[in-house]
NUMILUM-114192 format. One record per residue: y, z, x negated of N, C-alpha, C, O in turn. Coordinates in steps of 0.1 Angstrom, whole numbers, padded with zeros to 4 digits, always signed. Example, Ala and Ser with C-alpha at 12.3 -4.5 7.8 and 13.67 -1.06 7.14 Angstrom:
BEGIN
-0057+0078-0132-0045+0078-0123-0033+0078-0132-0033+0085-0142 -0022+0071-0128-0011+0071-0137+0000+0079-0129+0011+0080-0134 
This chain:
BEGIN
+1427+1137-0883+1439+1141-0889+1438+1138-0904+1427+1136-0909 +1450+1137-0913+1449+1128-0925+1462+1135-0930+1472+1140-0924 +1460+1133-0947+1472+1138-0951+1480+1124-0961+1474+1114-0966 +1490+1126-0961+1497+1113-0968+1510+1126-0971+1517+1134-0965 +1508+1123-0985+1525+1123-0993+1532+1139-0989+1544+1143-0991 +1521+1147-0983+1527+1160-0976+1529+1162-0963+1535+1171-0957 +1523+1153-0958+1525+1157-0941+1513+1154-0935+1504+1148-0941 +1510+1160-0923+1496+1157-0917+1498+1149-0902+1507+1152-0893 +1491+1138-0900+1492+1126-0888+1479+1126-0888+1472+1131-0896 +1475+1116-0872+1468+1113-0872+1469+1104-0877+1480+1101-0882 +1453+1092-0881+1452+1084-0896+1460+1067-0888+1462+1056-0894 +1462+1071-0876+1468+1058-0870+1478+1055-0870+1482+1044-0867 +1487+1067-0876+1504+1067-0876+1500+1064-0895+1501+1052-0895 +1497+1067-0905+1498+1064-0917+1502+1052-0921+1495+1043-0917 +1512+1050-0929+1519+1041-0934+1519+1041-0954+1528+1047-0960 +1513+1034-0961+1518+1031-0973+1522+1020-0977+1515+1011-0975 +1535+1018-0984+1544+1004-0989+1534+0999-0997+1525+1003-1005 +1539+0985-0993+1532+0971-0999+1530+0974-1014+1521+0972-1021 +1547+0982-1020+1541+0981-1035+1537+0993-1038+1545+1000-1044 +1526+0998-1034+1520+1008-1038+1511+1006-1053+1500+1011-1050 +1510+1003-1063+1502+1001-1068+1489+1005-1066+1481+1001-1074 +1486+1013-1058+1470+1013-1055+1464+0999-1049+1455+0993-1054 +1471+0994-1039+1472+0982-1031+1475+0973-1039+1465+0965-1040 +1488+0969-1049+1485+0963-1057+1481+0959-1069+1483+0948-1073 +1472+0972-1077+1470+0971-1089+1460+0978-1087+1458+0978-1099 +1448+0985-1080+1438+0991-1077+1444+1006-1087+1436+1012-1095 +1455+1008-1086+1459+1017-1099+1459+1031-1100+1467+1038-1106 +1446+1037-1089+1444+1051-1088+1433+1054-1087+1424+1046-1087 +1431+1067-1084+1416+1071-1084+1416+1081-1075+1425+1087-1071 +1400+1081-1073+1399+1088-1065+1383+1101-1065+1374+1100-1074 +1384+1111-1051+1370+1119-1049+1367+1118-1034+1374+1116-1025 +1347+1122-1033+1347+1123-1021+1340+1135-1022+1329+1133-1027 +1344+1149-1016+1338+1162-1014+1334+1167-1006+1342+1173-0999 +1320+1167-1000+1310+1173-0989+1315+1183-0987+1320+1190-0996 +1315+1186-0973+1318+1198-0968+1304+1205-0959+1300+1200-0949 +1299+1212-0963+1288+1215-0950+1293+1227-0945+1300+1234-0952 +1290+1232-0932+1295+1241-0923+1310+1244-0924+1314+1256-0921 +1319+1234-0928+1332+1242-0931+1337+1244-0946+1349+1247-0949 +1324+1243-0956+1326+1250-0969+1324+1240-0981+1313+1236-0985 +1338+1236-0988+1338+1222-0997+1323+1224-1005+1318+1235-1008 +1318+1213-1007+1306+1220-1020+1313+1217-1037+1320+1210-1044 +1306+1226-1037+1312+1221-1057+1328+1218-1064+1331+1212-1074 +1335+1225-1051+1347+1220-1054+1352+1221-1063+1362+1214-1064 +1349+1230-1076+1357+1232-1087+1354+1219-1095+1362+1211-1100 +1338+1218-1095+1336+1207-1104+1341+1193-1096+1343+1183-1102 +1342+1194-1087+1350+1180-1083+1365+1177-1084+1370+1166-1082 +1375+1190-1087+1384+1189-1088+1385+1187-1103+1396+1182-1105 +1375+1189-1118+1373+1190-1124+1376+1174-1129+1385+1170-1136 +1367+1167-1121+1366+1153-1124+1374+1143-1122+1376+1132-1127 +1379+1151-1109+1395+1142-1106+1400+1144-1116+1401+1133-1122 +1406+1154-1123+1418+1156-1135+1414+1143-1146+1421+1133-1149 +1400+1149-1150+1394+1138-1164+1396+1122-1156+1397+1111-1162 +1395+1124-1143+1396+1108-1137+1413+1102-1140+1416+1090-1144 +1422+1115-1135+1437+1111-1138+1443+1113-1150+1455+1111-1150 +1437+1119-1164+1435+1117-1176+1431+1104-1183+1435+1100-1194 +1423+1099-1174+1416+1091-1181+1425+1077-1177+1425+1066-1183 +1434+1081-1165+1446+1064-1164+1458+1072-1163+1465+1072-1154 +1459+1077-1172+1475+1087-1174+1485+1088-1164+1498+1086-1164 +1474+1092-1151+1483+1098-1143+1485+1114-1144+1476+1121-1146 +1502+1120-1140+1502+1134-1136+1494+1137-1125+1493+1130-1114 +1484+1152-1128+1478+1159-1112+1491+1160-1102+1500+1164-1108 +1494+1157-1090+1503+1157-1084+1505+1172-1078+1514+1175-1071 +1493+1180-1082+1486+1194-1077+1483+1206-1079+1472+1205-1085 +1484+1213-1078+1474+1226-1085+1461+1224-1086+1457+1213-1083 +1454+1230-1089+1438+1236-1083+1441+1246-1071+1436+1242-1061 +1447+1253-1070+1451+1260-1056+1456+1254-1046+1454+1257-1034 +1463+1246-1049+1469+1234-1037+1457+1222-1034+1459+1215-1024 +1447+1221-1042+1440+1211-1039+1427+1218-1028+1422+1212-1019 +1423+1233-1034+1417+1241-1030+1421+1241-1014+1413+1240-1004 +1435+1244-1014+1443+1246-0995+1439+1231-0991+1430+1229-0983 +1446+1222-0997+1446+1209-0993+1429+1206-0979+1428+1203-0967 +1420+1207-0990+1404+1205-0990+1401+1215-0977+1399+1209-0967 +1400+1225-0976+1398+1233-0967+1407+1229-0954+1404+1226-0942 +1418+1229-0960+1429+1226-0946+1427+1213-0937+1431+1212-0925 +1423+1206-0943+1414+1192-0938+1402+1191-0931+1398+1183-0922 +1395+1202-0938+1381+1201-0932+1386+1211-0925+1375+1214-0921 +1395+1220-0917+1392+1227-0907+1405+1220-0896+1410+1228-0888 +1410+1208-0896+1419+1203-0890+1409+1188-0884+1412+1179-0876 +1393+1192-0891+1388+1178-0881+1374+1182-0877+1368+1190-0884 +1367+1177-0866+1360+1184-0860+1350+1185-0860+1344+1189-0850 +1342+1181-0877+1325+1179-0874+1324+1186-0882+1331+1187-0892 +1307+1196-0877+1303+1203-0888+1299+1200-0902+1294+1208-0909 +1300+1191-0904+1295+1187-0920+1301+1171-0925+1296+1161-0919 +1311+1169-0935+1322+1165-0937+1325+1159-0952+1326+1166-0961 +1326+1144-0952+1329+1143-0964+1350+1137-0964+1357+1130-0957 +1351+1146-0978+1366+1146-0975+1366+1136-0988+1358+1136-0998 +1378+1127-0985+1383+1116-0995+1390+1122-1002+1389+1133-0998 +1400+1121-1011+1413+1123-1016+1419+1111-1028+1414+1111-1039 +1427+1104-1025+1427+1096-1031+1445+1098-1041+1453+1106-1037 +1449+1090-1053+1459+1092-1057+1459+1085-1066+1452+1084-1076 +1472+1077-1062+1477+1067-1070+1489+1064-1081+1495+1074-1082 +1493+1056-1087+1506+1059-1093+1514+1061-1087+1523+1069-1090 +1514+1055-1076+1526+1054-1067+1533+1041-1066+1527+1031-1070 +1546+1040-1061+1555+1026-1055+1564+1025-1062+1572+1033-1063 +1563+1014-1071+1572+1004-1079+1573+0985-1081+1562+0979-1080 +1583+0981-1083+1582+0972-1084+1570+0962-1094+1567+0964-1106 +1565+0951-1084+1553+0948-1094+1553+0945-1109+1558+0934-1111 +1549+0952-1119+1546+0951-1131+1539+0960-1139+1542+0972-1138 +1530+0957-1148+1520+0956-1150+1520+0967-1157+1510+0974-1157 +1531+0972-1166+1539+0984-1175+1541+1001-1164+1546+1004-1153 +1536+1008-1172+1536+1020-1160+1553+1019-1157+1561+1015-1166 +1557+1022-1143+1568+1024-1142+1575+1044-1147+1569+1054-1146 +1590+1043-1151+1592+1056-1147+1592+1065-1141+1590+1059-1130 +1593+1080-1138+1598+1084-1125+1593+1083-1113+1598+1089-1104 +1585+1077-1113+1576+1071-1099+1566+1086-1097+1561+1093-1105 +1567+1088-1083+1559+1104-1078+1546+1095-1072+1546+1084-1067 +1537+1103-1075+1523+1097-1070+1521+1095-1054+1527+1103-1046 +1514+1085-1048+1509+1088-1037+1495+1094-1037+1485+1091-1043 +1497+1106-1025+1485+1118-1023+1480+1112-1011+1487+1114-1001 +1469+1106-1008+1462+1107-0998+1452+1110-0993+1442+1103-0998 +1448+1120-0983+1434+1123-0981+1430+1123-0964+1437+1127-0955 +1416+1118-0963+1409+1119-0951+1395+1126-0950+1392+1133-0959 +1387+1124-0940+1373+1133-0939+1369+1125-0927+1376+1121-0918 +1357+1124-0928+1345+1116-0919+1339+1126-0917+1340+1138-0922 +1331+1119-0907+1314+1130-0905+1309+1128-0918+1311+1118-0924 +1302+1137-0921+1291+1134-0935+1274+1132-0926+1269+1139-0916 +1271+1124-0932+1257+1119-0926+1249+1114-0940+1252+1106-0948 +1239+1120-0939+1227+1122-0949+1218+1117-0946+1216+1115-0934 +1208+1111-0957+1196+1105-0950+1186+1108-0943+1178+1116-0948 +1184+1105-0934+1171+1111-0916+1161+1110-0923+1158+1103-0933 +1151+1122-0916+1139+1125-0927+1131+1118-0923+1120+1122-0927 +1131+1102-0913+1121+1096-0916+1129+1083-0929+1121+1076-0935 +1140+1084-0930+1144+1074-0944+1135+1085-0957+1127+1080-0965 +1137+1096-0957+1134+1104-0971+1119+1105-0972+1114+1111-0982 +1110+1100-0961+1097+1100-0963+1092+1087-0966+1081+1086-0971 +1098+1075-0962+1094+1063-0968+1103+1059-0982+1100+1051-0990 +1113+1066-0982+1120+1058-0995+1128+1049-0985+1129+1049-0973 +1137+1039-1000+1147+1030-0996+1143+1021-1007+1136+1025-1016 +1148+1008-1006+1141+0994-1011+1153+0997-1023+1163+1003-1019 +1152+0993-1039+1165+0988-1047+1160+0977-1052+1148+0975-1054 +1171+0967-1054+1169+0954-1068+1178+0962-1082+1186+0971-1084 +1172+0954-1090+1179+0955-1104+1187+0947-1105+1184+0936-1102 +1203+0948-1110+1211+0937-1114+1216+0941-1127+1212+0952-1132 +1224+0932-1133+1232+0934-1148+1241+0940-1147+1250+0932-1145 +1244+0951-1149+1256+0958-1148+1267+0950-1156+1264+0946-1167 +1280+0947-1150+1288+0937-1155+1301+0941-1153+1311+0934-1153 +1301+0955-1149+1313+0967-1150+1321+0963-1163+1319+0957-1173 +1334+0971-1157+1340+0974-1171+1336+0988-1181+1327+0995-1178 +1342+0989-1190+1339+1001-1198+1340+1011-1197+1331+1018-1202 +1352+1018-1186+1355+1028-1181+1346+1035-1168+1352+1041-1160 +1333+1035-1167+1328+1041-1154+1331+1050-1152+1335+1054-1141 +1331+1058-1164+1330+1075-1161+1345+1076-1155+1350+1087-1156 +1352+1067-1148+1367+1069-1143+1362+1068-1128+1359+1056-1124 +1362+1074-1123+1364+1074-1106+1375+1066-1100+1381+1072-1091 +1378+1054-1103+1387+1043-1102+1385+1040-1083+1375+1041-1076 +1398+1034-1081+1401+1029-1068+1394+1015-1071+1389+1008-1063 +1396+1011-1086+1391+0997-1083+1377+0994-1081+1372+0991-1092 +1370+0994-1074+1355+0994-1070+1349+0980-1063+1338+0980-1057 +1358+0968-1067+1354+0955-1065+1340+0950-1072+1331+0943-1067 +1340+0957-1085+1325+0950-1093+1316+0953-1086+1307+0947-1080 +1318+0969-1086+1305+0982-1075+1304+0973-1059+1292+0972-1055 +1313+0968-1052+1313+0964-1040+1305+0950-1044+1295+0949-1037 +1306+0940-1052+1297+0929-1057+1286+0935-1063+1277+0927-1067 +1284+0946-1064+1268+0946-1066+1260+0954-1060+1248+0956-1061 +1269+0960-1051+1258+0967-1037+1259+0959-1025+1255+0964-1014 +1263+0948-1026+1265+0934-1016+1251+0928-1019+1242+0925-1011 +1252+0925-1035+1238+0915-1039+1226+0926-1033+1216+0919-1029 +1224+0940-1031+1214+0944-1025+1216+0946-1012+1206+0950-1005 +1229+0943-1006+1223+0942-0992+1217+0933-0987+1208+0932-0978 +1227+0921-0997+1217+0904-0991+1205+0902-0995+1199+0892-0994 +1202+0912-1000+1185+0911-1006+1179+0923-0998+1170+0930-1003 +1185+0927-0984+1178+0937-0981+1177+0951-0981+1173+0958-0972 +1182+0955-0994+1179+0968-1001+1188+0978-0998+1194+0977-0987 +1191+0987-1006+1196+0996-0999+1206+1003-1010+1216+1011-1007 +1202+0999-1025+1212+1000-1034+1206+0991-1047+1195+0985-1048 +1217+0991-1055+1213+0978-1068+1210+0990-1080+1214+1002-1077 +1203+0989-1091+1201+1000-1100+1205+0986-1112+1201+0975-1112 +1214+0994-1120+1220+0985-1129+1211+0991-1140+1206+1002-1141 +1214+0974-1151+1209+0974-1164+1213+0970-1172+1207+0959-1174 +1223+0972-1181+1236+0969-1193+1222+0969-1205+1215+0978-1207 +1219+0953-1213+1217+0953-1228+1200+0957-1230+1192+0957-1239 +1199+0961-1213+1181+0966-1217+1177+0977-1209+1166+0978-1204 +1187+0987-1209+1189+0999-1207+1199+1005-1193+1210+1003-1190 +1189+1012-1185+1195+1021-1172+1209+1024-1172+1212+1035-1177 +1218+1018-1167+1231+1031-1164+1235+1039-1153+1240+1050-1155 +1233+1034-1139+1234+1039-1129+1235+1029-1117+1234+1017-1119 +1236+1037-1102+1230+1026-1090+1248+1022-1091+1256+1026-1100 +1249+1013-1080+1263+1008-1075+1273+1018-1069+1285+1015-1068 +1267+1030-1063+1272+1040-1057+1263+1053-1058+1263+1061-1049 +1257+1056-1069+1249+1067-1074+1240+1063-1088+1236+1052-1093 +1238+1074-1091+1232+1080-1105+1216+1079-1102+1211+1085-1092 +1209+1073-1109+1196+1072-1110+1188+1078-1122+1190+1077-1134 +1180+1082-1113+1162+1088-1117+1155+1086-1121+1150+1077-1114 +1144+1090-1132+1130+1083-1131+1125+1094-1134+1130+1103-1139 +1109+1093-1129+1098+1101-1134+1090+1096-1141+1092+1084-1140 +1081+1097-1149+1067+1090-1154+1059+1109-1162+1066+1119-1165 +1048+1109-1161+1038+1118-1165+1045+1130-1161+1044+1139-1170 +1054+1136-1143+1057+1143-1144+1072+1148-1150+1078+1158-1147 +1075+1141-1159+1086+1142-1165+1098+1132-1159+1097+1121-1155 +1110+1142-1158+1122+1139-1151+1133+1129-1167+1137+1135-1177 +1134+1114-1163+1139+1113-1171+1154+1104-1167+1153+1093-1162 +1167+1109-1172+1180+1103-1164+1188+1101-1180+1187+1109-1189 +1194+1091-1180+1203+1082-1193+1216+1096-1192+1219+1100-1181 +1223+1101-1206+1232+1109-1206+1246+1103-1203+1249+1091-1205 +1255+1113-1198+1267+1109-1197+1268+1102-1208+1262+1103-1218 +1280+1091-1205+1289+1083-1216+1297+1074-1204+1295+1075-1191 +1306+1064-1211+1313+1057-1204+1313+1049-1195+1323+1045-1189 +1296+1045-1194+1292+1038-1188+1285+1041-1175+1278+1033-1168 +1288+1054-1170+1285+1060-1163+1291+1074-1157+1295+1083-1164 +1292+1073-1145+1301+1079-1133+1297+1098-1138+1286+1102-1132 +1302+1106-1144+1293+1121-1140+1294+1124-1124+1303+1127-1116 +1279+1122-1122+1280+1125-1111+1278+1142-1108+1274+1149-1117 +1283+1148-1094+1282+1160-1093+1268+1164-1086+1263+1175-1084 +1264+1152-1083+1249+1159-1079+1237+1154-1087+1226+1158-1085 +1239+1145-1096+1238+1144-1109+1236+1159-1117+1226+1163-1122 +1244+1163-1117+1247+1176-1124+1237+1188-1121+1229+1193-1129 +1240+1190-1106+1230+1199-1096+1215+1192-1100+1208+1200-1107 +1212+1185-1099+1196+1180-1102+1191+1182-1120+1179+1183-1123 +1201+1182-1128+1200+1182-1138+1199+1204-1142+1191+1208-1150 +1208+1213-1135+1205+1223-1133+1196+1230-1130+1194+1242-1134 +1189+1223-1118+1181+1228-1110+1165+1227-1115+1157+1235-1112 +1164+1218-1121+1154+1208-1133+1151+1218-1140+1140+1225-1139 +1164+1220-1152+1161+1233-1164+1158+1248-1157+1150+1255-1162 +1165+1253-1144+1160+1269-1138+1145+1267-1132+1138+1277-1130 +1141+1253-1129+1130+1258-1123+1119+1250-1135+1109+1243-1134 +1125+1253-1143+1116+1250-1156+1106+1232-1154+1096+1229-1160 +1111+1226-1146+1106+1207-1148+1113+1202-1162+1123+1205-1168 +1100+1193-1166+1098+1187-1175+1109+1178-1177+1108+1167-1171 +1125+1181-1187+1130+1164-1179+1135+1164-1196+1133+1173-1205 +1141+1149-1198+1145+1146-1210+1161+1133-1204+1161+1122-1198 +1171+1141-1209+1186+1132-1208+1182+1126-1221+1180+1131-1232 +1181+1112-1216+1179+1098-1233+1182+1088-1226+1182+1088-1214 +1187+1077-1234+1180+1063-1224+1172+1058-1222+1162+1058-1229 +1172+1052-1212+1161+1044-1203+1161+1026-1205+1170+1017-1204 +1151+1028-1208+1149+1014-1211+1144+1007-1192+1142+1013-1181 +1143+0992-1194+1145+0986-1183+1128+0987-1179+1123+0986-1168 +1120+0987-1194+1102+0986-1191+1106+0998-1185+1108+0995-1173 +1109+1010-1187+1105+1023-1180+1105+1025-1169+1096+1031-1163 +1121+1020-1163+1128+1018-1146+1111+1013-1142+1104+1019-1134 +1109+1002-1151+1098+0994-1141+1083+0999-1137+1076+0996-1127 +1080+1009-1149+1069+1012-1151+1071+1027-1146+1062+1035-1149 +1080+1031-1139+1082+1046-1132+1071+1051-1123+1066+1045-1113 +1068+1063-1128+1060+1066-1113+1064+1068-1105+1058+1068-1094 +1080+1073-1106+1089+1075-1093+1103+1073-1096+1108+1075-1108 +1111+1069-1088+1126+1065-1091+1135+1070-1076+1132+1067-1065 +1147+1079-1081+1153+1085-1072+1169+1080-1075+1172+1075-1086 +1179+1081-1063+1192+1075-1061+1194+1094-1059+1187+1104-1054 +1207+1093-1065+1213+1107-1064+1227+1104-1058+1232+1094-1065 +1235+1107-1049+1248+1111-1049+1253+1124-1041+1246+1134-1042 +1266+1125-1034+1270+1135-1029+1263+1132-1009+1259+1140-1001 +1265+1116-1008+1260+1118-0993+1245+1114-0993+1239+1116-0983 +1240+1108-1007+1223+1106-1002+1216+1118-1011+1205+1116-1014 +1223+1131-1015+1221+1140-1021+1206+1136-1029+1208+1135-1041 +1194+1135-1027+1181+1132-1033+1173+1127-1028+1164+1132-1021 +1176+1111-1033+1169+1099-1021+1156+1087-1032+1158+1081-1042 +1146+1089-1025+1136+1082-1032+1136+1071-1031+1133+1070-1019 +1138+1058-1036+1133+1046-1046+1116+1040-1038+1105+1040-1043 +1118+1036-1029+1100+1035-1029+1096+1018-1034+1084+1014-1035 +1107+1010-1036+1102+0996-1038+1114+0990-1047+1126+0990-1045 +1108+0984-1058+1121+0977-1067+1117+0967-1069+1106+0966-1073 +1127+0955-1067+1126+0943-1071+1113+0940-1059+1111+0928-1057 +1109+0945-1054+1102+0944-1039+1084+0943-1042+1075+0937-1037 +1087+0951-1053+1074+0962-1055+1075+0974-1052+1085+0980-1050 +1061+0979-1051+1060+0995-1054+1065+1001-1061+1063+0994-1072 +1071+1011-1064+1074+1023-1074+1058+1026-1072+1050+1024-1063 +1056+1031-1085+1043+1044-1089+1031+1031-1091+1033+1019-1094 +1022+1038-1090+1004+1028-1089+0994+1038-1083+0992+1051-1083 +0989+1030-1079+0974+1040-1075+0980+1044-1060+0991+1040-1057 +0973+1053-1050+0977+1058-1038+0987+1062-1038+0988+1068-1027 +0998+1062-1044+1008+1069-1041+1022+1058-1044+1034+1061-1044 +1015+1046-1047+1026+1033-1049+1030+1032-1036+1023+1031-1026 +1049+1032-1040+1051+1024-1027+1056+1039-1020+1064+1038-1010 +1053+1050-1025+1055+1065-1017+1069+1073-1022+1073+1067-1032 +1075+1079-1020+1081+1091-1024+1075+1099-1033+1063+1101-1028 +1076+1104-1044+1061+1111-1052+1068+1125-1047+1077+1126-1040 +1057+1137-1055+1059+1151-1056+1071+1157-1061+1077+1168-1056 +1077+1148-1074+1085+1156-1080+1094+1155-1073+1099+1166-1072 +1101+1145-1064+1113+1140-1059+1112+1144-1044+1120+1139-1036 +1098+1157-1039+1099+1165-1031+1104+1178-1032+1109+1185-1023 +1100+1180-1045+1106+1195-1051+1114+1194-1053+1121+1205-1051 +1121+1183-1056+1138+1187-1058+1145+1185-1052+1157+1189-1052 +1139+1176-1042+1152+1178-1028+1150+1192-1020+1158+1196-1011 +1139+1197-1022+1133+1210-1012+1149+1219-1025+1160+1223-1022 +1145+1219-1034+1153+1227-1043+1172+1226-1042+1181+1234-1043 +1170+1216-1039+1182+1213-1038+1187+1215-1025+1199+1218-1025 +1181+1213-1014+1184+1222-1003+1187+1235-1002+1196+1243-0999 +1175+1237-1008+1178+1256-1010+1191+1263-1017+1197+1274-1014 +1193+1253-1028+1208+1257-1032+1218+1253-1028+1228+1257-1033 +1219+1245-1017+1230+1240-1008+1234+1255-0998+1244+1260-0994 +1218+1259-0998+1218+1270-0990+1226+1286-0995+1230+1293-0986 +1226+1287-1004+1229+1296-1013+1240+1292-1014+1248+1300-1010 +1244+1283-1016+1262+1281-1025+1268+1287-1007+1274+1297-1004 +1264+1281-1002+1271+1280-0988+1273+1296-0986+1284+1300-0988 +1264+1303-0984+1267+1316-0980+1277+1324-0990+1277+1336-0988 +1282+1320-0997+1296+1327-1004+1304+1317-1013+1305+1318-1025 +1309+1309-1005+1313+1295-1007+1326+1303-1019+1333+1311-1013 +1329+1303-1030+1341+1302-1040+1349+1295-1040+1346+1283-1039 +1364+1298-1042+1375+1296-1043+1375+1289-1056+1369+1295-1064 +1381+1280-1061+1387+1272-1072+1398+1282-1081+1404+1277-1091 
């Protein structure tokens, strides 16, 4: 089941007009919010991002936080798997094509939910292969945009190479994978490039960055140079569905040196064990928005 514009269908009867500007102008944005057992994760900060995302292309919320809050729940308990990532997507809406916001135009609201599927703990004990490419984005990352053409060209260049995500490098310097926020370690120390434009805030981004300072790890938000990516003793992909996924080969080397090149290291055991455990905890008194 699926929601469009206020009503709920299945996703086979849904219908949006040709001139939707999302369809034709990629001209909306969007979220995708894990559900485990029933219970959105992080929902405030995800609704949080949507707003700065429809701020940031001067669209109206079409919504409350209470209505998005029903919305989210009412979805995940209208489809049938225990653990769930819900879409919500929203666009300008349908006007004649031109390039000028139109007036008056009411947004299109649409949202769906999949199974959510995480990485199998034999992927999280070998790692996953990345290449490096040139990040060749536009300026706006930190916008959760429907237009995700550049991102789809450069998590394509690492499939045909194999891999399993691209870790971009704008001017020298780290900004993020094609569809997640990246990691590094070296001497123990957790080191990730800070928000700015050139990069998505991610929400589990966020969680790893919390969980880092409570359990007192060594980490430093700076940038990352491209020697560092290379010279990592460990490098991790963060998002909402690969939650804390290890890096074990770049450019189709080892991560690390010594016995443990080529491995998953320690730190990027602790913090997914950590980050489990707080998955665990949020869940048992899941909050309202």
């Amino acid at each position: 089941m699926i929601y469009l514009n206020g009503e709920w269908m299945p996703i086979e009867q849904a219908r949006i007009p040709v001139l939707d500007r999302g369809f034709i102008f990629g001209d909306g944005v969007y979220e995708v919010i894990p559900s485990y057992s029933g219970h959105p994760f992080r929902l405030r900060e995800h609704l949080a991002r949507l707003q700065s995302s429809l701020d940031g292309v001067r669209i109206e919320n079409p919504c409350s936080l209470a209505r998005w809050d029903e919305l989210v729940r009412e979805i995940v308990a209208k489809n049938p798997w225990e653990d769930q990532g819900v879409y919500l997507q929203v666009t300008r809406g349908v006007a004649p094509r031109d390039h000028a916001f139109p007036k008056g135009v009411k947004p299109t609201v649409f949202m769906m939910s999949n199974p959510l599927t995480t990485p199998a703990p034999e992927q999280r004990e070998r790692g996953v292969a990345a290449i490096t490419v040139a990040d060749n984005r536009w300026l706006r990352c930190d916008i959760k945009s429907v237009s995700l053409l550049a991102n789809c060209l450069l998590r394509q260049s690492a499939v045909d190479a194999g891999a399993a995500e691209s870790v971009l490098l704008r001017d020298g310097f780290l900004t993020e994978g094609s569809a997640s926020n990246i990691f590094a370690v070296k001497d123990g120390v957790i080191i990730t490039p800070p928000k700015s434009n050139f990069i998505l805030p991610g929400i589990t981004y966020d969680v790893v960055i919390e969980l880092a300072r409570a359990n007192k790890l060594p980490l430093q938000i700076r940038q990352v140079s491209e020697a560092e990516v290379r010279d990592a003793d460990e490098l991790w992909l963060t998002s909402s569905t690969k939650e804390v996924l290890s890096i074990s080969t770049l450019d189709g080397s080892p991560v690390g040196s010594g016995k443990n090149a080529g491995k998953p290291g320690p730190v990027a055991a602790r913090m997914y064990q950590l980050y489990q455990d707080y998955k665990r905890t949020v869940m048992r008194a899941p909050a309202r928005v």
